[in-house]
N, C-alpha and C positions, 0 to 999 in steps of 0.2 A: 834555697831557703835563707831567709834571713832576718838576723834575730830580734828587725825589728818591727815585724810583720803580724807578730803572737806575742800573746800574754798567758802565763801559767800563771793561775788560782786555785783556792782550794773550793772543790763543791761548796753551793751552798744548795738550801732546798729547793729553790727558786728554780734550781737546773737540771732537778731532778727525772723532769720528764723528759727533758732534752735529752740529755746521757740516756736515760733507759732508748731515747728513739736512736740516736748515733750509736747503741752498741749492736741495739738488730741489723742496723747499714752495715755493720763494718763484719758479722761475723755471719748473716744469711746466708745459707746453702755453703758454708767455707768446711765445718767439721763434718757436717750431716744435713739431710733437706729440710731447711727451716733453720730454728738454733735458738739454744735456752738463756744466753749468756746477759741477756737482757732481763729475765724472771732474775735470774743470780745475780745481778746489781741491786734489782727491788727490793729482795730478802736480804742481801748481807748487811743494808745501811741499818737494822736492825737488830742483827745479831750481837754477841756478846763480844766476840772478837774482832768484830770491824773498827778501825783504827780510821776515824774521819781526820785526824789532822793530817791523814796521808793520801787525803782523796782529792786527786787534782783536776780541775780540766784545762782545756788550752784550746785560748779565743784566737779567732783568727778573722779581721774584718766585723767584727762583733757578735760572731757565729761561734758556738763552741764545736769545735773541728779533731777533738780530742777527748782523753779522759783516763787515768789510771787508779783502780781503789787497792787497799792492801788487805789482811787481816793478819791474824796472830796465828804461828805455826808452833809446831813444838819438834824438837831433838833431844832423846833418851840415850842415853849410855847403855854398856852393860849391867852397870851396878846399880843402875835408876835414876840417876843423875839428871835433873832435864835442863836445857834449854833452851829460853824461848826467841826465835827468831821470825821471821817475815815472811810472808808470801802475798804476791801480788796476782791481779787478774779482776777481769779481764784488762788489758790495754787495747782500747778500742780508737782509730784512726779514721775518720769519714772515707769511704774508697778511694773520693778522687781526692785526695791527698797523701794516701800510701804511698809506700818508698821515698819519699821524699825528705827523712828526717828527721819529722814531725814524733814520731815515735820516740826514737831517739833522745832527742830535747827534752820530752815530757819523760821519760825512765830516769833518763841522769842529774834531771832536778828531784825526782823524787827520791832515788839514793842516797843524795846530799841532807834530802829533809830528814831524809830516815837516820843516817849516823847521826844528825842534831837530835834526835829525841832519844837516843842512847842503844839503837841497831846494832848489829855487826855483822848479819847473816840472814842471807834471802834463797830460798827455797821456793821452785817451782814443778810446775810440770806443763811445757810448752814443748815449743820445735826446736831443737838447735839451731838450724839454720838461721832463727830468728834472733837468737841470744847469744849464741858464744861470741860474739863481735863486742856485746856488754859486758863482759868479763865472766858469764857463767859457763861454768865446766860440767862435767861428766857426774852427776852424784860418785860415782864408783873413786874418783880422783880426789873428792874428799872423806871417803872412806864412811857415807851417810846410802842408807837403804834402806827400805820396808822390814815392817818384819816378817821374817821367815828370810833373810840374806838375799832380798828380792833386788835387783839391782834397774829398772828402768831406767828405757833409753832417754826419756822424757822427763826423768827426773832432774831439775838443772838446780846447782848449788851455785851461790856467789858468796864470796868474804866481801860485805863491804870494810872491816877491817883484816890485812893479811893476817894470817894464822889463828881469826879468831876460833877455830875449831880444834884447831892445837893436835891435830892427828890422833886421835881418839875414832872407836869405832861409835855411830851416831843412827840413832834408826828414827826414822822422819813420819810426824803424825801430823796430816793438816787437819783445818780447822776443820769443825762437823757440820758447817755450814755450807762446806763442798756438795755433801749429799744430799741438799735440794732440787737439785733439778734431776736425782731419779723418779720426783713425782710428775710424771710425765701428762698426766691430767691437770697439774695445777700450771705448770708450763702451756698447757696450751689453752686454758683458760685465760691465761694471764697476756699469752700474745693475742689472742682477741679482740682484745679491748683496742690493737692497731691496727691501720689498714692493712687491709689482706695483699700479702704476696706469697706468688706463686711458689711452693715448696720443689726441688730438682736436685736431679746427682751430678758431680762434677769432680773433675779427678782430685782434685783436694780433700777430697774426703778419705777416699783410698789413702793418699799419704799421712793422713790423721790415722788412719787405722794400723796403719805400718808403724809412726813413731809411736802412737800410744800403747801397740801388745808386745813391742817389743823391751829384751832385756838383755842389759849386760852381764854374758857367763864367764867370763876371762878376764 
């Protein structure tokens, strides 16, 4: 890959159909047969918490080949204390461009964009395998979980400033705009409107189901 083959921008309207179609390519049949992650672009550009100056995509040949949106998370204290850091998703890569970096590029520009607007802490829930190479760790290692001391394995923290969480215990609320796509009727309304592809199971799924019920007890 090379760096001077793409260009990273920020969304505009104009690409908004693009992106919703580039996230069905990049995430169909990957968690579950079919995939919502494209209703969840639609809906979050609307929500309260969607931070568009952190929504990028990345041209390649004049094709947008990319795309990462963020929103607004929260971290509680014991004493009530809150807060507010980042969380990103989907990051969506057209297939035949995966592993190739392209990812990569578009995450670490937008961690750069994010301490510019006054960041310091990004909160997910992805694969490891995908992320601890960007410097995200264990939730458990920064001492941040659910409430009820829930500790997922899938829950991944990042400092984009070191120590900005200062070793404090931290119990992590994402945005309420996550729980959109358990309306599972408007999700499939809403992929209708694109050409029809075949829904299937693939062993990807299984290991979404492995990283997402599991948790850290030790």
């Amino acid at each position: 890959m090379n760096k001077n083959d793409y260009t990273i921008r920020k969304e505009t309207e104009t690409d908004y159909k693009a992106v919703e179609l580039l996230t069905r390519e990049a995430f169909w049949n990957q968690y579950v047969p079919g995939c919502h992650e494209h209703y969840f672009v639609h809906v979050m550009r609307s929500h309260a918490d969607f931070i568009p100056e952190l929504a990028f995509v990345l041209e390649k040949d004049s094709a947008i080949i990319g795309n990462v949106m963020y929103t607004k998370s929260t971290l509680k204290d014991p004493d009530g204390n809150e807060k507010q850091i980042l969380s990103f998703g989907p990051l969506s890569i057209a297939p035949q461009y995966q592993r190739q970096g392209y990812g990569k590029a578009l995450l670490e520009y937008s961690f750069e964009q994010a301490i510019a607007l006054g960041y310091d802490t990004i909160a997910i829930f992805g694969n490891p395998n995908n992320y601890v190479a960007r410097g995200f760790r264990s939730c458990k290692k920064h001492n941040v979980s659910l409430v009820g001391d829930i500790f997922p394995s899938a829950l991944l923290v990042k400092e984009l400033i070191p120590g900005a969480l200062d070793g404090r215990r931290w119990y992590f609320y994402p945005s309420p705009v996550e729980q959109v796509c358990d309306d599972a009727d408007a999700v499939a309304q809403f992929d209708s409107t694109f050409p029809k592809k075949e829904k299937c199971w693939q062993p990807s799924q299984e290991e979404f189901y492995i990283h997402s019920h599991a948790t850290i007890t030790w």
